[in-house]
Backbone as numpy.savetxt, mean C-alpha at the origin, in Angstrom:
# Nx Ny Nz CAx CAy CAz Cx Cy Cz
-8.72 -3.82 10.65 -9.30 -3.51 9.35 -9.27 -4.75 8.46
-10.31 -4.58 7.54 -10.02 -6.26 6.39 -9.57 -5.68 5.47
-8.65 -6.88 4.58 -7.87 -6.60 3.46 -8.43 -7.49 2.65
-8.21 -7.29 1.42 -8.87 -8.67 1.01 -8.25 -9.01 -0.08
-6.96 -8.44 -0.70 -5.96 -9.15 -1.76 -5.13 -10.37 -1.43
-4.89 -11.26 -2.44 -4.09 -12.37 -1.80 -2.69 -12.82 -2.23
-1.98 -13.38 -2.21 -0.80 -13.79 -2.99 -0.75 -15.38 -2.81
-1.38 -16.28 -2.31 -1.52 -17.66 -2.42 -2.71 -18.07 -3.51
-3.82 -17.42 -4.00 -4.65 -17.68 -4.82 -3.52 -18.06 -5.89
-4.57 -18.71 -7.00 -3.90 -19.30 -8.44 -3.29 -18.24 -8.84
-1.97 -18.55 -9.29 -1.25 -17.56 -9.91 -1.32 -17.65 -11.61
-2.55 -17.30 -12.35 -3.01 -17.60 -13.66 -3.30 -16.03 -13.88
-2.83 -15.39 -14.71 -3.28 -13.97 -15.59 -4.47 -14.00 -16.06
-5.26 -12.99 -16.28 -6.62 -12.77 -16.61 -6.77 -13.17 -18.10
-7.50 -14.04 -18.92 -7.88 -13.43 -20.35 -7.40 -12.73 -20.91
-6.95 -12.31 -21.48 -6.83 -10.80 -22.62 -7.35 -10.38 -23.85
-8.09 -9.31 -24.79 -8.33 -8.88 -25.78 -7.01 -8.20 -26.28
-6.23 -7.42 -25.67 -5.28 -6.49 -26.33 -4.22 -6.51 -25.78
-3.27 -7.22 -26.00 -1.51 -7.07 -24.68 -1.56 -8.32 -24.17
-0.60 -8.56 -23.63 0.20 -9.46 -22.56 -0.23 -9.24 -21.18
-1.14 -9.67 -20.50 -1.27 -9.37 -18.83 0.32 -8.94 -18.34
-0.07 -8.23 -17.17 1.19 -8.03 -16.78 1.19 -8.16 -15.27
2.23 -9.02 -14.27 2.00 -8.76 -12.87 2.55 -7.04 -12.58
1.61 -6.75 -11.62 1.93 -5.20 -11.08 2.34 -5.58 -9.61
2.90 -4.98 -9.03 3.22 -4.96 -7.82 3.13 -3.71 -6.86
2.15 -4.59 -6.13 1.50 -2.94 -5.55 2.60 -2.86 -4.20
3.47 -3.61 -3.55 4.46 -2.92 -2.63 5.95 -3.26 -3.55
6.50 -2.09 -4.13 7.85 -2.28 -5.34 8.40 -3.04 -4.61
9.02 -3.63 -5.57 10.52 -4.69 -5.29 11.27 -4.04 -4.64
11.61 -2.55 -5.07 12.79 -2.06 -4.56 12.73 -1.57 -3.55
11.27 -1.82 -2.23 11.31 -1.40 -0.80 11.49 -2.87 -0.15
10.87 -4.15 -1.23 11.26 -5.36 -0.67 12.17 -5.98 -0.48
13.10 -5.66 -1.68 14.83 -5.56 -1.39 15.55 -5.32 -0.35
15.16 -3.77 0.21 15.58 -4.17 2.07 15.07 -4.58 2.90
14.08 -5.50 2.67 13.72 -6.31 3.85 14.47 -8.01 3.71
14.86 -7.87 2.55 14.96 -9.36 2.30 16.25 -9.75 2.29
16.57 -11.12 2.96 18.01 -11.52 2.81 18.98 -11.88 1.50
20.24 -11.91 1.36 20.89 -12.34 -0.03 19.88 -12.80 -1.18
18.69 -13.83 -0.45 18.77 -14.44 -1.60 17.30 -14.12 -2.03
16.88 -13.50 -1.20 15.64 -12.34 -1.99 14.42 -13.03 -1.81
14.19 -13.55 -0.71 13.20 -13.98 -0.28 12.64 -13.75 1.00
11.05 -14.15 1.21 10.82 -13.58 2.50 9.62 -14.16 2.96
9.64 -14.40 4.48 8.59 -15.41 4.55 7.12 -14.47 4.72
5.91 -15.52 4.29 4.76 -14.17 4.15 3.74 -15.20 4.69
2.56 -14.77 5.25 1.31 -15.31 5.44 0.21 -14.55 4.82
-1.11 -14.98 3.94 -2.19 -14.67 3.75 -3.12 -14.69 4.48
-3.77 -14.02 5.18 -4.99 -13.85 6.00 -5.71 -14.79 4.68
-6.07 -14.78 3.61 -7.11 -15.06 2.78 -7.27 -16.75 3.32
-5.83 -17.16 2.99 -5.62 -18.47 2.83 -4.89 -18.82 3.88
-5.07 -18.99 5.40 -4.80 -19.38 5.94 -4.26 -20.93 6.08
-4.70 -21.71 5.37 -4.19 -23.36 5.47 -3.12 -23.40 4.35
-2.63 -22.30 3.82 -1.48 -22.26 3.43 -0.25 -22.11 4.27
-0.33 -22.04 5.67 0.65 -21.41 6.34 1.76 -20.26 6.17
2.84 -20.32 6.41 3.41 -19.26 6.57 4.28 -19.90 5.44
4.91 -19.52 4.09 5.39 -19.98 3.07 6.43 -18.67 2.89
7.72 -19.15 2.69 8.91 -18.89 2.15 8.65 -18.20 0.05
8.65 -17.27 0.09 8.58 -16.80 -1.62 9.34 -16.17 -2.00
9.99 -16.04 -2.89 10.89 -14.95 -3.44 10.24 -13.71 -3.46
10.65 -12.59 -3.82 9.81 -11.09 -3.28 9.49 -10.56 -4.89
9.74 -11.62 -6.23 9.09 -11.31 -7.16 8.04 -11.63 -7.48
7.45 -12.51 -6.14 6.15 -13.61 -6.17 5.31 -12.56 -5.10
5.41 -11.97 -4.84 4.75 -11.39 -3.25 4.01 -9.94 -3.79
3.37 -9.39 -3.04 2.68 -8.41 -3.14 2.37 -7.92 -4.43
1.98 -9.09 -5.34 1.42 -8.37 -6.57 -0.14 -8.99 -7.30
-0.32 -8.53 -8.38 -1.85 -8.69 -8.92 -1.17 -9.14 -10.65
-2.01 -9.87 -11.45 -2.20 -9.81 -12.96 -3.14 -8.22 -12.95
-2.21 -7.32 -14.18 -3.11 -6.04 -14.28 -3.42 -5.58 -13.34
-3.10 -5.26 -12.29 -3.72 -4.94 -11.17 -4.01 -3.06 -12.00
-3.41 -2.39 -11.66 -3.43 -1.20 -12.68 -3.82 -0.82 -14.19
-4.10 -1.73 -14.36 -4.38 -1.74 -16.34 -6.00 -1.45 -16.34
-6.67 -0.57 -16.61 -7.75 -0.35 -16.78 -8.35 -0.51 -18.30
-9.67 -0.78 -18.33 -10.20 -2.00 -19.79 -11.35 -1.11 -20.10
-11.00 -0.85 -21.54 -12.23 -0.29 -21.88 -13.24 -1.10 -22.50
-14.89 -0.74 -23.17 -16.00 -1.34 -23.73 -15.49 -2.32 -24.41
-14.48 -2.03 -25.38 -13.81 -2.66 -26.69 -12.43 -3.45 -26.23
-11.93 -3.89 -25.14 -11.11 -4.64 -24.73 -9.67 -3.99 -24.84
-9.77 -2.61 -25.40 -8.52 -1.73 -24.90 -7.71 -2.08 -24.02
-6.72 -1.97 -23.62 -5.80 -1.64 -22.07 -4.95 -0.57 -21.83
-5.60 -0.25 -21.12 -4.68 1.06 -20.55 -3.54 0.88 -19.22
-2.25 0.88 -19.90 -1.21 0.32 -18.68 -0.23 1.83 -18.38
-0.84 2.81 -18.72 -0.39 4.44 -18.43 -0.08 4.13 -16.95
-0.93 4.12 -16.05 -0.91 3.60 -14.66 0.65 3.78 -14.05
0.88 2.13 -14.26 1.77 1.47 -14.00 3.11 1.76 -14.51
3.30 2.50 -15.96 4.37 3.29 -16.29 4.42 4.46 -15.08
3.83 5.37 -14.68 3.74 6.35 -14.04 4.55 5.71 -12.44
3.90 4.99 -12.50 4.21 4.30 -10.58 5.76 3.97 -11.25
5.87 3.35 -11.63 7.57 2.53 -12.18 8.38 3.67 -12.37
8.02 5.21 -12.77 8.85 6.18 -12.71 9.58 7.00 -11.59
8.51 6.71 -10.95 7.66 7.84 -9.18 8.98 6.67 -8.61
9.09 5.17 -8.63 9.53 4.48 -7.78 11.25 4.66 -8.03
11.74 4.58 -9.48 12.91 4.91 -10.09 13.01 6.21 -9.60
12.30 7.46 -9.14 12.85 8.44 -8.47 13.32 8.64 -7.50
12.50 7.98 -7.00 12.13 7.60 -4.98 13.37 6.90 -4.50
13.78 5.53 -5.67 14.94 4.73 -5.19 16.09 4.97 -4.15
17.05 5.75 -4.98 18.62 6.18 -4.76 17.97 6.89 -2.98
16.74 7.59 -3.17 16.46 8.73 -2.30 16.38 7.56 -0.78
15.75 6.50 -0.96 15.54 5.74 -0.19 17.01 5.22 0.34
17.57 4.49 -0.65 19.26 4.09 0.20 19.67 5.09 0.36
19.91 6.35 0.01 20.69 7.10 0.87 20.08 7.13 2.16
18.75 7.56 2.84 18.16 7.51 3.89 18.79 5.99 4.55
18.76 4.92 4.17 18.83 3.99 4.79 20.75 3.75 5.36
21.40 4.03 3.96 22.92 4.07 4.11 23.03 5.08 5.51
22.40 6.21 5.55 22.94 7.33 6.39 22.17 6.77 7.87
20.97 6.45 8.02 20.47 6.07 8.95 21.68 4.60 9.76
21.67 4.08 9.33 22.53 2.87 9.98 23.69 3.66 10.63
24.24 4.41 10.41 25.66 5.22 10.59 25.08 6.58 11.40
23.83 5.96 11.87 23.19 6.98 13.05 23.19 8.80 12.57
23.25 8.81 10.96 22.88 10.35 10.77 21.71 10.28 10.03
21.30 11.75 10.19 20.17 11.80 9.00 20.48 12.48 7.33
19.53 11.85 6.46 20.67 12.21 5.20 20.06 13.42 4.93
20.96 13.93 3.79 20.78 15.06 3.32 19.44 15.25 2.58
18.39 15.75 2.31 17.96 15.58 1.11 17.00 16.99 0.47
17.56 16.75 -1.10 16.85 18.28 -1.34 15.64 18.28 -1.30
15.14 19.68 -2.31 13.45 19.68 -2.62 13.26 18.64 -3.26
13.84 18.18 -4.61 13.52 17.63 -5.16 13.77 15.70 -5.12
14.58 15.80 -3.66 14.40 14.46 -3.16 13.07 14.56 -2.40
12.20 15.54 -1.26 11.55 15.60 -0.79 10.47 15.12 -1.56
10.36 15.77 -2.83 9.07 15.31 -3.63 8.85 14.08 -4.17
10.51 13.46 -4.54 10.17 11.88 -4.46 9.50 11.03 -3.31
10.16 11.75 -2.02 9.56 10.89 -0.96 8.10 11.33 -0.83
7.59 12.33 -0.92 6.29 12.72 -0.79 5.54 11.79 -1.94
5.52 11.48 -2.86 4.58 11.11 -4.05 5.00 9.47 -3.80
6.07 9.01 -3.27 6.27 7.67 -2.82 5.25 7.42 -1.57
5.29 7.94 -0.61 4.13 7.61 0.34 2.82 7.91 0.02
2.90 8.97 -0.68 1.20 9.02 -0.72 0.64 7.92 -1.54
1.95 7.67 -2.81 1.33 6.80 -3.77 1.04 5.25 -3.34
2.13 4.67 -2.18 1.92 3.65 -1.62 0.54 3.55 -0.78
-0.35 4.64 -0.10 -1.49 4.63 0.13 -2.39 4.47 -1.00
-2.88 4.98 -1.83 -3.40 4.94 -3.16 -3.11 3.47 -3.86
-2.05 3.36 -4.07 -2.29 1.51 -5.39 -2.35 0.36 -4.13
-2.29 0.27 -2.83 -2.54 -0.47 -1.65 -4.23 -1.49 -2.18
-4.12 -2.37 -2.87 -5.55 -2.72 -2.95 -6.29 -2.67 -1.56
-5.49 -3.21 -0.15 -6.39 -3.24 0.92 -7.18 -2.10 1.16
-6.27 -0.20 0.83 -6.97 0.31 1.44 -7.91 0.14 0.50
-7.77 0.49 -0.71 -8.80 0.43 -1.91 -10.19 -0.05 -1.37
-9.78 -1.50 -1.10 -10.97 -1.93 -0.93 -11.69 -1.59 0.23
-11.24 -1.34 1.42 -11.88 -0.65 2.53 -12.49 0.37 2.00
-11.99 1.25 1.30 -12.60 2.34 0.97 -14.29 2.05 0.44
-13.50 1.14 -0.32 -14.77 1.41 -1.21 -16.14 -0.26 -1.15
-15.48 -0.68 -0.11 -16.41 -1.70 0.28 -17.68 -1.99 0.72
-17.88 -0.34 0.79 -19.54 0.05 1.40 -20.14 0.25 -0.02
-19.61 0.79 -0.76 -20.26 1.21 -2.33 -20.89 -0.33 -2.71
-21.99 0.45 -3.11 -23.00 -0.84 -4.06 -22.93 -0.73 -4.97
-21.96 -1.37 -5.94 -21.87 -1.35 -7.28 -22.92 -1.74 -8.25
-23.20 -3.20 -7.93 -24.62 -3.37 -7.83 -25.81 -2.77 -8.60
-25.59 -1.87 -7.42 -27.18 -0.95 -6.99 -26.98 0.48 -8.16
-25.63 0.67 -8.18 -25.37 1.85 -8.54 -25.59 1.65 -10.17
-25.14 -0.28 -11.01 -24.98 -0.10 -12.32 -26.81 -0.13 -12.43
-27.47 -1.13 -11.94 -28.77 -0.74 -11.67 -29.60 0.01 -12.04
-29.33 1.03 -11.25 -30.04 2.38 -11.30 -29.81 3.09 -12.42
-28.29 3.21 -13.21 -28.16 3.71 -14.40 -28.98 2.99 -15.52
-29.14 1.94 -15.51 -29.72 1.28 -16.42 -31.18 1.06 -16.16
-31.82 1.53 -15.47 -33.60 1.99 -15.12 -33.34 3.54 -15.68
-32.80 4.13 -15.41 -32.42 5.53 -16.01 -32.08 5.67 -17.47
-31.60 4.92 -17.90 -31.74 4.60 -19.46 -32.65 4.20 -19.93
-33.26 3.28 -19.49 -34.46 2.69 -20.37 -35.86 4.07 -20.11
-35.90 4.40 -18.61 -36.67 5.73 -18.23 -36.91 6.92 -19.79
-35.29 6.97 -20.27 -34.90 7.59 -21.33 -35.76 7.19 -21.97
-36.10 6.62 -22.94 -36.75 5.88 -23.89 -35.53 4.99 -24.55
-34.56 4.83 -23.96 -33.81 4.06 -24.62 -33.77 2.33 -24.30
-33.61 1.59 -25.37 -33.31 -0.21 -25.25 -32.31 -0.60 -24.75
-32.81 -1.42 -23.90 -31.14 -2.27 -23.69 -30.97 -3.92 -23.49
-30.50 -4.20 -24.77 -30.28 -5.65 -25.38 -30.34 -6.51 -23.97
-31.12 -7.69 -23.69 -30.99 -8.67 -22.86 -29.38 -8.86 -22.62
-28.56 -9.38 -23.71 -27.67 -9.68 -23.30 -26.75 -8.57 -22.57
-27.37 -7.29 -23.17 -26.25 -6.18 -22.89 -26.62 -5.97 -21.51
-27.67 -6.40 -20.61 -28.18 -6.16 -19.43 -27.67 -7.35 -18.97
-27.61 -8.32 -18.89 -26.54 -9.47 -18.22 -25.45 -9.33 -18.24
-25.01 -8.78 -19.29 -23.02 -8.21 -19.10 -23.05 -7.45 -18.05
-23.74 -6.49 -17.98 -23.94 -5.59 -17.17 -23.61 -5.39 -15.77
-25.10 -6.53 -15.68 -25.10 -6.77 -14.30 -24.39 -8.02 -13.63
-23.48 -8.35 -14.94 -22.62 -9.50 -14.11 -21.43 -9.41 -13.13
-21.34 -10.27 -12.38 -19.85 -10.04 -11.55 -18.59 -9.46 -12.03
-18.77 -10.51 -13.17 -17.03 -10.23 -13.91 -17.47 -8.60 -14.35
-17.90 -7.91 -14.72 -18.35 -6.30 -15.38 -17.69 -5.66 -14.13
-18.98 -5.99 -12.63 -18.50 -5.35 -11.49 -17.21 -5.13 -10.89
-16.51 -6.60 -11.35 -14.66 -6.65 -10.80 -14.49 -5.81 -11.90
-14.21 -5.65 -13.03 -13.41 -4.59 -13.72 -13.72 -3.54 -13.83
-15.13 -3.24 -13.26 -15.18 -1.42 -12.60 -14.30 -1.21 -11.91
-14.83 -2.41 -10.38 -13.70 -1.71 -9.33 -12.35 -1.51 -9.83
-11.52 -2.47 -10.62 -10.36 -2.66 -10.88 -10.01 -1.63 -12.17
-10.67 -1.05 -12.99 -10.76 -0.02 -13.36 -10.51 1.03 -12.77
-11.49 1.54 -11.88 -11.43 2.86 -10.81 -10.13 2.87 -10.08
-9.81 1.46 -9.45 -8.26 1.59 -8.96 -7.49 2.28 -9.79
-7.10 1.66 -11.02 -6.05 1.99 -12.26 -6.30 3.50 -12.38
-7.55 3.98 -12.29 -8.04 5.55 -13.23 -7.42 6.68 -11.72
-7.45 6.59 -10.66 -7.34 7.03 -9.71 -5.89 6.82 -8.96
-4.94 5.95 -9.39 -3.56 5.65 -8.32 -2.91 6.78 -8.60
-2.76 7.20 -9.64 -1.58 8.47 -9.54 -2.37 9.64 -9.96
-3.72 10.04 -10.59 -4.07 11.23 -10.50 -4.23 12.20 -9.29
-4.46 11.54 -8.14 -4.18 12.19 -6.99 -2.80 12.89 -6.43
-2.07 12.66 -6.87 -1.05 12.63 -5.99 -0.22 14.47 -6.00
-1.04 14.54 -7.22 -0.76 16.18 -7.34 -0.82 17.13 -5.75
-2.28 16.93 -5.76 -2.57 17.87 -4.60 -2.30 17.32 -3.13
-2.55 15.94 -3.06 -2.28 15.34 -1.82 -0.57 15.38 -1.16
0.40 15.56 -2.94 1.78 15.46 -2.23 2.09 17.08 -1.59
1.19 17.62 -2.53 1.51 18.99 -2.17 1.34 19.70 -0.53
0.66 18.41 -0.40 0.12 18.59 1.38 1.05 18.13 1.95
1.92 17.06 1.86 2.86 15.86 2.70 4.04 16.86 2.47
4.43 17.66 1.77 5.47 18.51 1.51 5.34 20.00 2.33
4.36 20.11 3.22 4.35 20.87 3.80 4.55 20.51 5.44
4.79 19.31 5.32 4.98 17.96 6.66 6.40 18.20 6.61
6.71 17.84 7.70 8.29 17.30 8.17 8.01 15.85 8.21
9.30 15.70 8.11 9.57 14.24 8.49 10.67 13.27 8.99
10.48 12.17 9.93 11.30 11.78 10.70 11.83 10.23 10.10
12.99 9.75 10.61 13.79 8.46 9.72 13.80 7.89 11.20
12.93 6.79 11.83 13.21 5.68 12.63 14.16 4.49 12.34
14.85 4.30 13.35 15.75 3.54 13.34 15.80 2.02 14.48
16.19 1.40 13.88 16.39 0.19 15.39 17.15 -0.20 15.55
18.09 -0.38 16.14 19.41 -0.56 16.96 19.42 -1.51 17.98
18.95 -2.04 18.13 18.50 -3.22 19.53 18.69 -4.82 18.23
19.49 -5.54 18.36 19.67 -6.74 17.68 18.43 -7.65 17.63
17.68 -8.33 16.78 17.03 -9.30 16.54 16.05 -8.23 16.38
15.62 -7.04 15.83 14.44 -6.21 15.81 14.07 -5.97 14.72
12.60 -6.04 13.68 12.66 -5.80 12.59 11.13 -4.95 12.12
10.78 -4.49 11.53 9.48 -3.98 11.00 9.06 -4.97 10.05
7.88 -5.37 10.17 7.31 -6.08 9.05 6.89 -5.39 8.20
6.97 -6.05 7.05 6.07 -5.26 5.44 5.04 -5.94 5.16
3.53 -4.90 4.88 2.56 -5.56 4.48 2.36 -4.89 3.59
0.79 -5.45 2.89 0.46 -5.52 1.97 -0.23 -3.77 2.08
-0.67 -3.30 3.21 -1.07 -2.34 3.04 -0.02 -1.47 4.16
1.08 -0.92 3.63 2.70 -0.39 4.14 2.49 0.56 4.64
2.27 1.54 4.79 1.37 2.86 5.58 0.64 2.66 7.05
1.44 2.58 8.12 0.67 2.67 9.32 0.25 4.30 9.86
-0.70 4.49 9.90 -1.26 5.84 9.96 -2.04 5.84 11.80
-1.37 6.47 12.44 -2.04 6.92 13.83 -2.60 8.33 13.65
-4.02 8.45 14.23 -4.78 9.15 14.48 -3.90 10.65 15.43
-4.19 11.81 14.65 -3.76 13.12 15.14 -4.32 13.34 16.35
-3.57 14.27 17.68 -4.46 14.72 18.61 -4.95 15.10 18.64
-4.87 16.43 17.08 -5.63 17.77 17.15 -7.07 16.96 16.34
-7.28 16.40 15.06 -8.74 15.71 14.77 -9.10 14.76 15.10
-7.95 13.72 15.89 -8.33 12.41 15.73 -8.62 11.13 15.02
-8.08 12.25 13.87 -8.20 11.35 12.02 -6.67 11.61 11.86
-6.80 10.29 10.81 -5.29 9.87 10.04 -4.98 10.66 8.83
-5.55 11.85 8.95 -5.24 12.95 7.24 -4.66 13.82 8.34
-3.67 13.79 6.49 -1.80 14.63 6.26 -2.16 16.29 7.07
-3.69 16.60 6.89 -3.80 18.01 7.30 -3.70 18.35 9.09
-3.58 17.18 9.73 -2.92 17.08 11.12 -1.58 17.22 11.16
-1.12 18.38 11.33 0.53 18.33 11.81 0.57 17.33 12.94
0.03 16.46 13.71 0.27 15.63 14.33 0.12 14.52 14.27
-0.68 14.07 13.21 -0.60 12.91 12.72 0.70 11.89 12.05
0.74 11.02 12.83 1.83 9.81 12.24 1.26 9.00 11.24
2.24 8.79 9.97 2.26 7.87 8.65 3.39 7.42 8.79
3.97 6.41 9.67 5.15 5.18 9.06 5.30 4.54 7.94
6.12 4.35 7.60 5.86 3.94 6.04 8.08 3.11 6.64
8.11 1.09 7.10 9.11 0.79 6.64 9.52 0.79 5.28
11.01 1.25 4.78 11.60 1.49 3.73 12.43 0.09 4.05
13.11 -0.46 4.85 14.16 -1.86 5.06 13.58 -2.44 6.91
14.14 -3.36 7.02 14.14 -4.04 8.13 14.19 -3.58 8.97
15.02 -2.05 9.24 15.57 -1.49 10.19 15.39 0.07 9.86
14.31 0.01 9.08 14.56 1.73 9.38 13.20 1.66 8.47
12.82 3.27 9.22 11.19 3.70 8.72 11.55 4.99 8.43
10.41 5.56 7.31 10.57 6.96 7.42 8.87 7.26 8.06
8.60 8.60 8.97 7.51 8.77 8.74 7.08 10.35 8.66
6.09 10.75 7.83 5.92 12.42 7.73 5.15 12.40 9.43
5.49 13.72 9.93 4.85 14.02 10.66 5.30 15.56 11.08
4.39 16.38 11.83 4.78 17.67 12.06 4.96 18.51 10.75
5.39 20.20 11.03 5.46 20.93 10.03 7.51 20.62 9.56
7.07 21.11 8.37 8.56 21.23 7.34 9.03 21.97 8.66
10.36 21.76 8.16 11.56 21.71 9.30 11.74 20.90 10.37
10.93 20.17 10.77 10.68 19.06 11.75 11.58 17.73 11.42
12.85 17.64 10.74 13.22 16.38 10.34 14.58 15.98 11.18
14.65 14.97 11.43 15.40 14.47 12.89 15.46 12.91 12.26
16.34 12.69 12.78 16.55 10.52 13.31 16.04 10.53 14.39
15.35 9.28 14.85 14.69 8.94 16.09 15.56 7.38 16.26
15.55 7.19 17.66 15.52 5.18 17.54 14.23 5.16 18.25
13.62 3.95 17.52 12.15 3.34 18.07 12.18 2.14 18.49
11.80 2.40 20.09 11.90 1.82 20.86 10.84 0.61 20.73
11.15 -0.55 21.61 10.27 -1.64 21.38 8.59 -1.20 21.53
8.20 -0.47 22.16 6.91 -0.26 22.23 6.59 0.59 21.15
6.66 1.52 20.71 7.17 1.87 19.29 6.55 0.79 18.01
8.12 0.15 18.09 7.80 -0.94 16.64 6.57 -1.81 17.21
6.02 -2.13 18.25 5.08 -3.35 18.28 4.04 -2.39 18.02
3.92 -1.17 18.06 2.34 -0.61 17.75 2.40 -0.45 16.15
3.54 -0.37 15.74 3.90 0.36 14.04 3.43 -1.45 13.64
4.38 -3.02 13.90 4.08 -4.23 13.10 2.28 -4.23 13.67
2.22 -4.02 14.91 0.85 -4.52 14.85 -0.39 -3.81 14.42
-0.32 -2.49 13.69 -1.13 -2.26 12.87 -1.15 -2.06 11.85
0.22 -2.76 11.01 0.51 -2.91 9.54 0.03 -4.48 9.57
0.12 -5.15 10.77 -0.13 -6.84 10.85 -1.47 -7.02 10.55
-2.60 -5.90 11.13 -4.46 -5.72 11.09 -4.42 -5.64 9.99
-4.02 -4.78 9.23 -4.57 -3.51 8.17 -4.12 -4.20 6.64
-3.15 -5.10 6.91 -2.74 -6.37 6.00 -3.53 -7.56 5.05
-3.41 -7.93 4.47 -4.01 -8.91 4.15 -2.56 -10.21 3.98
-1.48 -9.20 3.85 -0.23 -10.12 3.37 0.86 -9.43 4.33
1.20 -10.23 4.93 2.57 -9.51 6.21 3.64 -10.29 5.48
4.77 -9.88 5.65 5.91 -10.72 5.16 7.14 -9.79 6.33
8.31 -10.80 6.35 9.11 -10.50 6.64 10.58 -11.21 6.18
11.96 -11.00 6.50 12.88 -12.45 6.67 12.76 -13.20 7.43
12.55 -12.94 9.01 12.36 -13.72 9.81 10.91 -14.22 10.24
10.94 -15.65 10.02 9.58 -16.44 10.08 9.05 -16.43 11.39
10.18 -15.86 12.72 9.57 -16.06 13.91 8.20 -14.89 13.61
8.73 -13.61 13.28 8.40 -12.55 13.63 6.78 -12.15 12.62
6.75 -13.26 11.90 5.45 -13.97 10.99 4.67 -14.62 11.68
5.18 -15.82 12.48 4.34 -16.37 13.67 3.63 -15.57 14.62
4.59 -14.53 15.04 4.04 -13.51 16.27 2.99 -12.98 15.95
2.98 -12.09 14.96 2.24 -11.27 14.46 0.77 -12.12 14.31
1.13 -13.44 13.25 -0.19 -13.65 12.97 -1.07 -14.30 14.26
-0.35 -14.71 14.90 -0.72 -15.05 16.70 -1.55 -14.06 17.38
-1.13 -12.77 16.68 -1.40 -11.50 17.54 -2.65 -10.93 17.17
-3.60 -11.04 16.05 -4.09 -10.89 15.05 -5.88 -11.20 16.07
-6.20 -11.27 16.78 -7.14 -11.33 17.46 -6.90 -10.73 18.85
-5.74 -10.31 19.07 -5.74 -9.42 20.19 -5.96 -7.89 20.19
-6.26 -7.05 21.13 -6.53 -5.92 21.22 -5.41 -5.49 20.87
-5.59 -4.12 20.12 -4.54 -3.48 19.93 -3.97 -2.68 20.80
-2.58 -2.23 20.60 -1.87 -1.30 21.88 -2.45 -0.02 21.48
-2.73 1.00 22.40 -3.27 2.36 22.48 -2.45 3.69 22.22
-2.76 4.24 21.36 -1.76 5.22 21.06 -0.88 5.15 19.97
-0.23 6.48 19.66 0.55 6.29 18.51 1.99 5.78 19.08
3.13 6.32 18.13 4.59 6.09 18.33 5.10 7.04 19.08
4.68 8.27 18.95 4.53 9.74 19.68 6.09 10.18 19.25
6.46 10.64 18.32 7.65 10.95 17.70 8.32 12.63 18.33
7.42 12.96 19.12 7.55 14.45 19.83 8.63 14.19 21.19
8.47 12.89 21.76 9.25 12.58 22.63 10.52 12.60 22.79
């Protein structure tokens, strides 16, 4: 799949009419925290920018945007509602996450209530949703284009004017980036109502790795999703569908199956190489601690992929 966000581009904030730009970080600090050693760094490669090589960053530099979430109105408004919302969802999710990870290492599975469940539910779904990669897959076929276009032949159709200049704003690039980047912001957490309400009717399993020198990479788009037997599609409405989602170096959670279905697994090497190598595709930004396991991946990155899911039924 293509991704197309970067973290080696100029690191310069947008303009502003109203506020302080703000970096957003579309994979939280606080899932990058367990991937990263003492000193909170982690090595990453950009597909974008390849002749950057593989560069060493601290994990407050990594997976983020200026505004990425702040949506702009006519009048240079900002709306940073967004990004309060995600910063809450993640402060819920937290504690819920180290306990999973504390209990996982010590080979149990943790306890967790309803109302931990719903943190973890609105944490994965939401990490699909503010993901610019998928974003932009999604919506990379849309002709924005074509679409502001047509509204504006439809206006004038109206009997209504529209100022030269106000038709070059219009139809300019910079207009088109802050639709899309708009629509991101208007859409990351209004979903999550009905979609968590689906993932909460999922079970779910805590992978583990136990084999020394073994790690999951984190990308930019964190959600590895294998195709269900029963549709063959990657939606939650497959009780058989796999969503990995690494939480630390060594441990994944992923929904799968109906509620009551929740177990520790260890994932075996064939396992993690299908989980890094289609978080490695689906990426635009892989990072890890270990730089070998950065080399591999991006090495790997023109090869066929392995067939099949993780198969967590086993």
């Amino acid at each position: 799949m293509s991704a197309l966000m970067s973290e080696s581009a100029p690191d310069q904030p947008p303009r502003t009419r109203h506020g302080k730009a703000k970096r957003h970080h579309y994979v939280p600090e606080m899932i990058l925290r367990r991937f990263a050693g003492p000193d909170l760094h982690l090595w990453s490669f950009d597909k974008r920018h390849p002749g950057y090589g593989i560069e060493r960053k601290p994990i407050a530099r990594l997976f983020r945007e200026w505004d990425l979430y702040t949506s702009v109105d006519a009048a240079g408004g900002r709306d940073r509602s967004a990004e309060t919302r995600l910063s809450v969802m993640e402060s819920r999710a937290s504690p819920v996450l180290d306990r999973i990870v504390a209990e996982a290492r010590q080979g149990r599975l943790a306890t967790v209530s309803n109302a931990d469940r719903e943190a973890l539910a609105d944490i994965l779904v939401a990490q699909i949703r503010r993901s610019p990669d998928a974003f932009n897959s999604i919506t990379a076929k849309w002709d924005f284009d074509a679409f502001i276009a047509d509204r504006l032949a439809e206006w004038e159709a109206a009997g209504r004017s529209v100022e030269d200049a106000d038709r070059a704003d219009l139809l300019s690039g910079r207009f088109v980036a802050q639709t899309r980047r708009n629509l991101l912001a208007q859409t990351v957490v209004e979903p999550l109502l009905r979609v968590s309400a689906g993932v909460l009717r999922r079970g779910f399993i805590v992978g583990m790795l136990t084999k020394p020198n073994r790690s999951f990479l984190v990308g930019s788009a964190l959600l590895a999703r294998f195709n269900g037997r029963i549709t063959q599609r990657n939606g939650f409405l497959d009780p058989t569908m796999e969503a990995w989602m690494p939480i630390a170096r060594d441990v994944a959670i992923c929904s799968y199956g109906e509620r009551g279905n929740e177990r520790i697994m260890e994932v075996e090497d064939a396992g993690l190489r299908k989980i890094n190598g289609l978080l490695s595709r689906q990426s635009t930004v892989v990072a890890s601690a270990s730089r070998e396991l950065v080399v591999a991946y991006t090495r790997r990155l023109h090869r066929a992929p392995l067939e099949g899911a993780v198969s967590p039924s086993a």
